[in-house]
Structure formats: structure tokens, C-alpha cells
N, C-alpha and C positions, 0 to 999 in steps of 0.2 A: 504494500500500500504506500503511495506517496508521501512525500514528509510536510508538514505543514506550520506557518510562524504560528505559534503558539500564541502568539501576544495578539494576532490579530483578530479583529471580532469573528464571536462565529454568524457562520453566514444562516439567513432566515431566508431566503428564496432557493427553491429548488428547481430543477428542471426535470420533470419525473415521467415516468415512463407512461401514460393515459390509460393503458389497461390493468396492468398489473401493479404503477407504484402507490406508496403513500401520498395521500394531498391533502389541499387546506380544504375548509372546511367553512368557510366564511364565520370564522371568531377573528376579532377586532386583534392586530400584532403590538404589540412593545404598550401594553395596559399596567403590567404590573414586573417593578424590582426584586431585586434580591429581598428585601425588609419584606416588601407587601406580601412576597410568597412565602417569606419564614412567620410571618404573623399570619397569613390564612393557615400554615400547614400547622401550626400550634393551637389554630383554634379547634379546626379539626381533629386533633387530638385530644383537646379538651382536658387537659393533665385535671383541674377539678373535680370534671365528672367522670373522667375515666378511672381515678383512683376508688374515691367512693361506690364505684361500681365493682371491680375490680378486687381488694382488698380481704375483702370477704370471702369470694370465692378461692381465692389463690391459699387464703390462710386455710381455709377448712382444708384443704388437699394437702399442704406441706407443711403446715405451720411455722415455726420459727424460720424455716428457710425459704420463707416469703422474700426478704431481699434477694438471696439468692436467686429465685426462680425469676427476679426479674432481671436479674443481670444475664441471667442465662438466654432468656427469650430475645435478647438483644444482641448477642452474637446470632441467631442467624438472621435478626433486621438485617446486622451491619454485613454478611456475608452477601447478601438477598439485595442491599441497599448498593452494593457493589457490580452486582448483574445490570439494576435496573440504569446506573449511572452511564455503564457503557452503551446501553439500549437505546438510551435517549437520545446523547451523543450524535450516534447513528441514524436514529429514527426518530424525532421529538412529533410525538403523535397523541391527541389527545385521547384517543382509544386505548393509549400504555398497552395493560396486560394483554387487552383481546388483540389489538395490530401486531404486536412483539410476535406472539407466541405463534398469531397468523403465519406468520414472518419466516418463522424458525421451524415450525411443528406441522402447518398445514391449516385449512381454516376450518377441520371440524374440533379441532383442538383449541384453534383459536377461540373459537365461538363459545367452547366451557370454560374456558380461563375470562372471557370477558362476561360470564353469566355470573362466574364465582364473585367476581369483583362487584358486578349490581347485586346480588344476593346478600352477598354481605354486610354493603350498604344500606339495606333496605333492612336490615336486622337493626343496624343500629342505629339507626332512625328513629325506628320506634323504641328503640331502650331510651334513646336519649330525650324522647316527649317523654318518656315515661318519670324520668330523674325528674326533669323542669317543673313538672306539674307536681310531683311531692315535696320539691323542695319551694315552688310556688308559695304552698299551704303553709308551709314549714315558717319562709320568712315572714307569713302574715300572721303567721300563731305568736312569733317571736313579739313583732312589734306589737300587737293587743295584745298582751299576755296574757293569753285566751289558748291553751295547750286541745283542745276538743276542735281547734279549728283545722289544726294539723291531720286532725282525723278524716278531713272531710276528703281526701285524695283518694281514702280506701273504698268510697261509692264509687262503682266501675263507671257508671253511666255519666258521671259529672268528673270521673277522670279521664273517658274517652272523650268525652265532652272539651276539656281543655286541652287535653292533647291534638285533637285539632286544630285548636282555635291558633297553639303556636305550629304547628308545623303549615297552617295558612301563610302565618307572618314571615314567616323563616322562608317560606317560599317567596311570596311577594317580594323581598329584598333582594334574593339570585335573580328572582325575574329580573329583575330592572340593571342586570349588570353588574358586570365584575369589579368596575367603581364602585357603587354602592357597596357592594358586598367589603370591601378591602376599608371603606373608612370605619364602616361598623365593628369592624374586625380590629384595630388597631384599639378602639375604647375597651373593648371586651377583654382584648389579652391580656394588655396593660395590668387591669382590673383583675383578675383572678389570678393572675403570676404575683404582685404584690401580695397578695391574701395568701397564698399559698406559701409562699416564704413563711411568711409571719407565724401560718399554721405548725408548721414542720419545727419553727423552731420552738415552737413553746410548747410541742410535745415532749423534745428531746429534754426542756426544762421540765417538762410534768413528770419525765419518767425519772428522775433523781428527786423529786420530792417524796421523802419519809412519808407524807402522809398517803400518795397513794401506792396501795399497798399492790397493785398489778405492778407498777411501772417497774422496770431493770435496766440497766445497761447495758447496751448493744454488746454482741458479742462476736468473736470473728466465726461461730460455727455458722451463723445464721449467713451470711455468706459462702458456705459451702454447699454446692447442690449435691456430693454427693454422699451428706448427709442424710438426704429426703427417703422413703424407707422402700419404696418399689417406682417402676418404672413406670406401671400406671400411674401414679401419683404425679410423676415428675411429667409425664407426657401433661396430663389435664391440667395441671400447674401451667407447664409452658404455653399449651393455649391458650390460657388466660390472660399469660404475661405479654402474649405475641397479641389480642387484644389491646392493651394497653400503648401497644407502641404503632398499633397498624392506624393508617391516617396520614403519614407520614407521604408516602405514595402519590397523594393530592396535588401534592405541588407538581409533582413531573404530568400531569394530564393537563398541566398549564402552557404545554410549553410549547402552545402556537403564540398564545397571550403575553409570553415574559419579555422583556425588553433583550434588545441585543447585549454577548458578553465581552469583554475586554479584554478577558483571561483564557486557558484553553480550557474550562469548563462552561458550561453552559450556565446562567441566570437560575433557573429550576434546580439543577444540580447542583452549585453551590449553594441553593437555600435548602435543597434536600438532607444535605450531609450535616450542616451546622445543626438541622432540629435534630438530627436521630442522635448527637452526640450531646445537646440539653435534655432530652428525654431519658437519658441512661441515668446521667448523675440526678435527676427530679425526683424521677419513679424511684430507682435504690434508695435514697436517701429521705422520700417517702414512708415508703415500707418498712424501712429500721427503726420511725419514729415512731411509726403504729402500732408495730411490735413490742417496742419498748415501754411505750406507753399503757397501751392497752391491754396487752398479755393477751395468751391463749381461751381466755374462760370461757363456759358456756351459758354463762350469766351477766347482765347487764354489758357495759360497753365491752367483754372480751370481744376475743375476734371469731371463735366458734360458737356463738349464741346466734343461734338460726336467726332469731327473731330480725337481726339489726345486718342480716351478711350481705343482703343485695342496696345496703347503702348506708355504711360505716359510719361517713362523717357524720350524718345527720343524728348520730347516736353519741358523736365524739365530740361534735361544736360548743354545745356549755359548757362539759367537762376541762375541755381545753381552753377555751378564749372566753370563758366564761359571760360575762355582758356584750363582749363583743362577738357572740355569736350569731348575730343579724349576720355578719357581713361574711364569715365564711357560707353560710347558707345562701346570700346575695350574688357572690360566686360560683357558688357552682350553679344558680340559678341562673345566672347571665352565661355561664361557660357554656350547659345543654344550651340554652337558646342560640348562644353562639355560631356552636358547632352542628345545630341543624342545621342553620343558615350555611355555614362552609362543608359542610359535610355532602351538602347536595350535589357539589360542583362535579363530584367525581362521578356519581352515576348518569349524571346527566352529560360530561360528557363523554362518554364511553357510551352513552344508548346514542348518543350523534354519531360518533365515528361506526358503530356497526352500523347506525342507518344508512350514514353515506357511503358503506363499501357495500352494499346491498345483505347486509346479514340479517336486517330487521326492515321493517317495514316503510316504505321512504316518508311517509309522511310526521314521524318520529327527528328525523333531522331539518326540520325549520331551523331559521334563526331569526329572530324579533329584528325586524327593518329598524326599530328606534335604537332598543336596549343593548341589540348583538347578542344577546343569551338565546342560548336551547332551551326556548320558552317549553316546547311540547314534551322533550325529554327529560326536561326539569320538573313538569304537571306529573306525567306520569310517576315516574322515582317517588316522589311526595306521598300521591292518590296510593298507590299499594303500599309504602310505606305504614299509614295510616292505615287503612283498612287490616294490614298484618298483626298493627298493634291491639287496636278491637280483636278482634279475636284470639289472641295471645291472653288477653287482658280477661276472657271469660274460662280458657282452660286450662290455664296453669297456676298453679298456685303462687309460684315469685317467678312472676313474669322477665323482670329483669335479668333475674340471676341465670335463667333458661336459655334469653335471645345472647347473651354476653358467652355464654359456654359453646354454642351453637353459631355464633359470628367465631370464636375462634378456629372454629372447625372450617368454616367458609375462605376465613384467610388463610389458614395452611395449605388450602388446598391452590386458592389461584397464587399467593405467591410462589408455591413451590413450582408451580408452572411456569410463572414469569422467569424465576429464578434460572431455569433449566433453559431456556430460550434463549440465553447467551452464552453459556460454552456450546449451543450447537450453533448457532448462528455465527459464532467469532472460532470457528474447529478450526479452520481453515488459515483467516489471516492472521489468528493470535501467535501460531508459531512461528510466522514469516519477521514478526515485529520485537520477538525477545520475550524474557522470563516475564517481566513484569507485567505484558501484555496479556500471558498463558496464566497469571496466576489472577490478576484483577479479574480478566474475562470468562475464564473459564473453570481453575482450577476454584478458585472462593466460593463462586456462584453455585456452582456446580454440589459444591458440599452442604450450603444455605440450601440450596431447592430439594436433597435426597432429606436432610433434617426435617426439613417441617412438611412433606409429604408421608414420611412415616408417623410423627407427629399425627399428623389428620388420619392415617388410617388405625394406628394406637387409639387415638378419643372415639372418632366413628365406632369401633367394638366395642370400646367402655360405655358407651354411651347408651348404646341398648340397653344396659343394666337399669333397671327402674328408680335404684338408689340412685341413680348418676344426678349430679346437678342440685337441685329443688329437692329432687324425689317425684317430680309429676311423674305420672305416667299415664299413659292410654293400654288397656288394656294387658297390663304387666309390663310394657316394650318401654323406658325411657322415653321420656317427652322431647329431650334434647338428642337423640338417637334420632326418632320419626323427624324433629325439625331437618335434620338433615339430611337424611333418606328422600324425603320428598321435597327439601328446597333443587335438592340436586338429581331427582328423576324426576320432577318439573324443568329443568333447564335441558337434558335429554329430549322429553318431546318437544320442548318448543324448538329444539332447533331441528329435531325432522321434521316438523310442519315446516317451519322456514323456508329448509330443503327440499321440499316439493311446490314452495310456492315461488321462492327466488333463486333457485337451483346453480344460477352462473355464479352467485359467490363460492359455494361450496364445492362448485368446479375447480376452483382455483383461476378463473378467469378477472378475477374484478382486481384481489391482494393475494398474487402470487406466493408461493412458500419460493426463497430464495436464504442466501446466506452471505455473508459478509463480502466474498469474495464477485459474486453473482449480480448482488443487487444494487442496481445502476439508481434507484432512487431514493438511497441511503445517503447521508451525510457526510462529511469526514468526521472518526472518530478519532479524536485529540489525545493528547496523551496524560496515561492511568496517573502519573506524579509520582510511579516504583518504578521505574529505571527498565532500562532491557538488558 
């Protein structure tokens, strides 16, 4: 492959092949920087409500090696996050997972790797109306000091009720543009990254005060994962942990939108790898203060009290900040509303890009004459988002705890997909280019996507267990087992009906399978920063 000035911007016009390569997509170019993209991808993340979600489940499977498992979940982001850097690179496609794997695997592979990615979207969607609207209740109990008001979230009819009413508003804000979206985004992050400091630290002071008799001092075992006491454990831990970090992803389906870069990484890519490296030291340093604070108990704020496990903080906010527990609740209330609002972005535009390579239905890839958003694919993503949470919301008993176990199983499955789609996609020219080329490109990735595909097929068995999760079950089978069975032998027929209806994409005639070496409506891919 030719060599190319590093220093110079990378280039955002291509000349592409009309049948077979990647194209634009009529999204507005150079919208958003390096900042805009690291503060939408942290929203998306939601470290607020993703902890609080989060922390529960991870502790009842591992307990003390709760920091662990989240350090662990984060070697294969960063394994996975390394795939995706070189893909983009290559291919900056707002479709990511489904173009990539099109790209690399073929396009009926493509087509589950971009179902996995709307699927699991659509999971956390509705966990995250689901956090907003209890913690809604929560901040308005706080300021009346009226504790019955807090109750009022557990009427399913008046919490599917308000769970719409924000996943309207969180829509209507994407509607109108990725301006709109990026200045709201910036109040919001601001706002619950300050709270979240302040949180973290006045656990680690609760956990050395005498008088509460949970709290200990962190210890180096709790950093060891292999500690954790079987491999089931450590697998359903890790998907939990790999929840917490997944989001992250968001920003590279930006990357028709991000402005040109100066450096030889792309705008999205440098805001990619700066969040996954603040979300390592947050989450760990989270978790140890949880731990410490709270302890393992099955009573009041422990961390294995059923009662409190599909959303910790709200059990932990007086305990810890005592009167000033308005505002960590304000937080994570502003973070879920946040991160619906950015969270949309990605399934919306991934249902564009299948539209416009004919994998889904063309009338799914509009784009608003005024706004420039994927109004239609953005309605849609939202409308079944909701409608999943209604129904989640009448059969399972901790609905949260259920869709958070079952989005982990959804993200192991398409990143391990994305993952793989660059050592086979780069087989060829990563050995022409040197070691550091074979090991960012293929050799890391490669090890990231066989992890967290075992990962998904490890939870998917455990998960049939009717203990798994909650405990729901449907007739003895795991609630969290069936979520997945049938989110993903749902994404099976639709895309054989696809394929009898638009048949040429999954010819391979619209986005050919090609390889680095092959495909002439690739990028230059600039160089890894490890040497050859």
C-alpha cells in the first residue's frame, strides 16, 4: 500500500466505485469536532446511568471482584476498539458494524452484525426511559419530602406513560439535528461528570468512617479477576461490564459528520480512543467505591439485596451525599434523558446506511430537507424502542436488570463480529506494511472479537437457566435466554424476507465483500502509531 504524509488532513471525498463501493448518504460533513464527539460519545455512555444500572448486577455474579470485572470487560473494548479504528480509517461509514462486516464477511453477515447493533440499541433504550422515569419520581420525592411519591414509578401504566413522554422528547431533539443534539449534550455531560466525581469521592470517605459498619478499604484482591469462583460467573460479569463500556462505538457512525483531521487519525477516532481510556479509570474507580462503601449484604444498601440491584444509586444517594442527594439523582436523571437523546444516533444511522445499500426498505433512508437527520430511521429506532419497553415493563419482574443482561449478550455478539472484520479484511495488506500493522489490524482484533463471541455464546447457555438475571422466567426457560433467542431469530427472518424482497443487496451487487487489498472505495489507512 502506498505511503502517505501523515500530517496531512484526511481526505473526506471519495471517488467510489457506483455499484459495489461505500457512499454518502446525504448527512451534512464537518458538523461536529473532536470535543463534540467525545461529549456525545460520553453521553451515550451515560457513566450515571450506566453505573447505577450496572453495579448490581455485576456484584451479585462476582462480588468483590466487581472492579475487577470491569477492568477486565475493557481489554476487549480496547482490543475491539482497535479493529474498529483501523475500519474506519478505511471505511468511515455510518453503517460501522453492518458496512464493515458487509465489507469483510459478505452481506448476509453483514446484515446480523448491523441487526445486532439496532437490537441492542433498542434494548437500551428502553432500560434507559426506564432509569429516567424512576429516578424522575425519585428527584421529586426528594424535593417534597414526600418518600410515597417515589412510589409512584412502580404503577406500570403511569411509568409506560412517562416513558414515552421522554423518549418523544429525546426524539424530537435528534430530529432536528446533530447541532441540536451536540449543544444539549455538552450541559448534560458537564452536569453529571461533576456529580459523579463528587459521588465517588465521598464514598471512598464513607467507606473509612467507623461508623458505617459495611464500608472497608479497597483491596488489591478485588482487582483480581481470577479471583471470581467459575467461568460462568466471570463470562455474565463480563457482559455486564462490556454493557457499561458499549456506546462508545457512536462516535465512529459519525464519521461522515466529523470535521476534517490534521493528524493521521481520523476526528471520530481520536474522540473514540480518549472516551474508552476515561471510561476505564471512571467505571474501576467507581466500582471500588461501591464496594467499599456498601459491602456485599443482602440487606439495605449492600450490593446483593435484590431489592435495590437494578439501581444502586438511588439506594446509595442519602447514604452518601446525604442532603445533597437531589443532585446525584438530578444526574442520573439528566444522564438517561441525555443518552436517549444520543443514544438514538447510532440506530438511526445504521437503519440509513442499510437503507441506502438496499438491505432494508428504501423509504427508511430519508433525510429531513431542513434538519439533515434520518428523521424516518430515527421515528422508527424510538416507536419499537418504546413499544419493547411496554411490554418488558408487564413481564418481567426487574425489567431493567433483564434488558441490561440481554443488551450485553447483543453487544458481544455484533462487536465480536465487527471485531473479526478487520484481521480479515486487512489479511492481506497488514503483512505487506510490518508488525505493527499485523498486530493493531489483525493480530489484537482478532483476539477482542474470539473473546467476546465466546462471551455471548457462554451467557446465551446460562441464560436459559431461569435463575439467570431477575429470575423471570417464561415457562421455566430464562426471561433473559428467550430475550435473546428471539431478539436474534427475529433479525434471521427479517432478513430473509429482505432477501426475497430486495434480493440485489444480498447478491453482493449493491456492497460488495472485498478486502483491503481489493477495494478501490476504501480510504487510505494511516498509520497504527506501533511502528513496522
Amino acid at each position: 500500500m502506498a505511503k502517505y504524509d501523515l500530517n496531512a488532513p484526511e481526505p473526506r471525498t471519495r471517488t467510489l466505485d457506483s455499484v459495489t463501493g461505500i457512499s454518502k448518504k446525504g448527512l451534512p460533513s464537518g458538523t461536529v469536532g473532536v470535543m463534540g464527539a467525545l461529549v456525545i460519545g460520553l453521553s451515550v455512555c451515560a457513566p450515571a446511568y450506566t453505573l447505577t444500572a450496572a453495579i448490581g448486577p455485576a456484584a451479585s455474579e462476582v462480588g468483590y471482584q466487581t472492579p475487577a470485572i470491569f477492568l477486565m470487560g475493557f481489554i476487549p473494548m480496547l482490543l475491539v476498539a482497535l479493529g474498529y479504528r483501523a475500519l474506519n480509517s478505511a471505511m468511515p461509514d455510518s453503517g460501522t458494524s453492518f458496512t464493515w462486516a458487509a465489507r469483510a464477511f459478505g452481506p448476509w453477515v453483514g446484515w446480523m452484525a448491523g441487526w445486532g447493533l439496532i437490537a441492542a440499541t433498542v434494548l437500551v433504550l428502553s432500560n434507559l426511559a426506564g432509569i429516567a422515569v424512576e429516578f424522575l419520581f425519585q428527584s421529586i420525592s426528594i424535593l417534597m419530602n414526600n418518600p410515597e411519591i417515589a412510589e409512584i414509578s412502580d404503577n406500570k401504566f403511569i411509568n409506560i406513560l412517562v416513558c414515552l413522554c421522554f423518549m418523544a422528547v429525546a426524539t424530537l431533539i435528534s430530529y432536528r439535528g446533530m447541532t441540536s443534539t451536540k449543544i444539549f449534550q455538552y450541559i448534560t455531560v458537564i452536569f453529571q461528570m461533576a456529580i459523579m466525581v463528587w459521588f465517588i469521592v465521598a464514598m471512598f470517605v464513607g467507606a473509612a468512617d467507623p461508623a458505617n459498619a459495611a464500608g472497608q478499604l479497597p483491596e488489591l484482591s478485588w482487582f483480581n479477576p481470577l479471583e471470581v469462583d467459575s467461568f460462568s460467573a466471570f463470562a455474565a460479569g463480563i457482559a455486564v461490564s462490556i454493557f457499561v463500556y458499549w456506546g462508545w462505538d457512536t462516535i465512529l457512525t459519525m464519521g461522515e459528520e466529523t470535521k476534517p483531521s490534521k493528524g493521521r487519525l481520523s476526528t471520530e477516532s481520536k474522540a473514540a480512543m480518549i472516551l474508552v481510556l476515561i471510561l476505564v479509570v471512571l467505571y474501576v474507580g467507581t466500582a471500588a467505591a461501591t464496594v467499599a462503601f456498601a459491602g456485599l449484604g443482602e440487606t439495605g444498601t449492600g450490593l446483593n439485596n435484590p431489592s435495590i440491584a437494578e439501581n444502586v444509586f438511588a439506594a446509595l444517594a442519602h447514604p452518601v451525599m446525604g442532603p445533597a442527594a437531589i443532585m446525584l439523582s438530578l444526574a442520573i436523571l439528566v444522564s438517561a434523558m441525555a443518552s436517549i437523546n444520543s443514544t438514538a444516533i447510532s440506530p438511526a444511522r445504521t437503519l440509513l446506511a442499510m437503507s441506502h445499500y438496499g438491505a432494508l426498505p428504501p423509504a427508511i433512508k430519508k433525510i429531513h430537507p431542513k434538519f439533515k437527520s434520518p428523521y424516518v430511521a430515527l421515528m422508527l429506532s424510538s416507536i419499537v424502542a418504546s413499544v419493547f419497553y411496554a411490554i418488558m415493563r408487564f413481564i418481567s419482574e426487574d425489567v431493567l436488570w433483564d434488558t441490561i443482561t440481554a443488551l450485553g449478550m447483543m453487544v458481544c455478539f455484533y462487536y465480536g463480529i465487527t471485531a473479526l472484520a478487520s484481521p480479515w479484511y486487512f489479511r492481506k495488506t497488514a503483512r505487506k506494511e510490518g508488525f505493527g500493522a499485523v498486530l493493531s489490524r489483525v493480530i489484537l482484533p482478532g483476539i477482542g472479537g474470539i473473546l467476546l463471541l465466546i462471551v455471548f455464546v457462554q451467557t446465551t447457555i446460562d441464560s436459559m437457566d431461569p435463575a439467570f438475571g431477575s429470575g423471570s422466567n417464561v415457562g421455566g426457560i430464562g426471561l433473559v435466554g428467550i430475550i435473546g433467542v428471539v431478539v436474534l431469530g427475529l433479525g434471521v427472518v427479517l432478513m430473509f424476507v429482505q432477501a426475497r424482497s430486495t434480493p440485489a443487496f444480498f447478491r453482493g451487487e449493491i456492497l460488495a465483500k472485498a478486502d483491503a487489498e481489493s477495494d478501490t472505495s476504501a480510504m487510505p489507512v494511516f498509520d497504527d502509531g506501533l511502528g513496522s
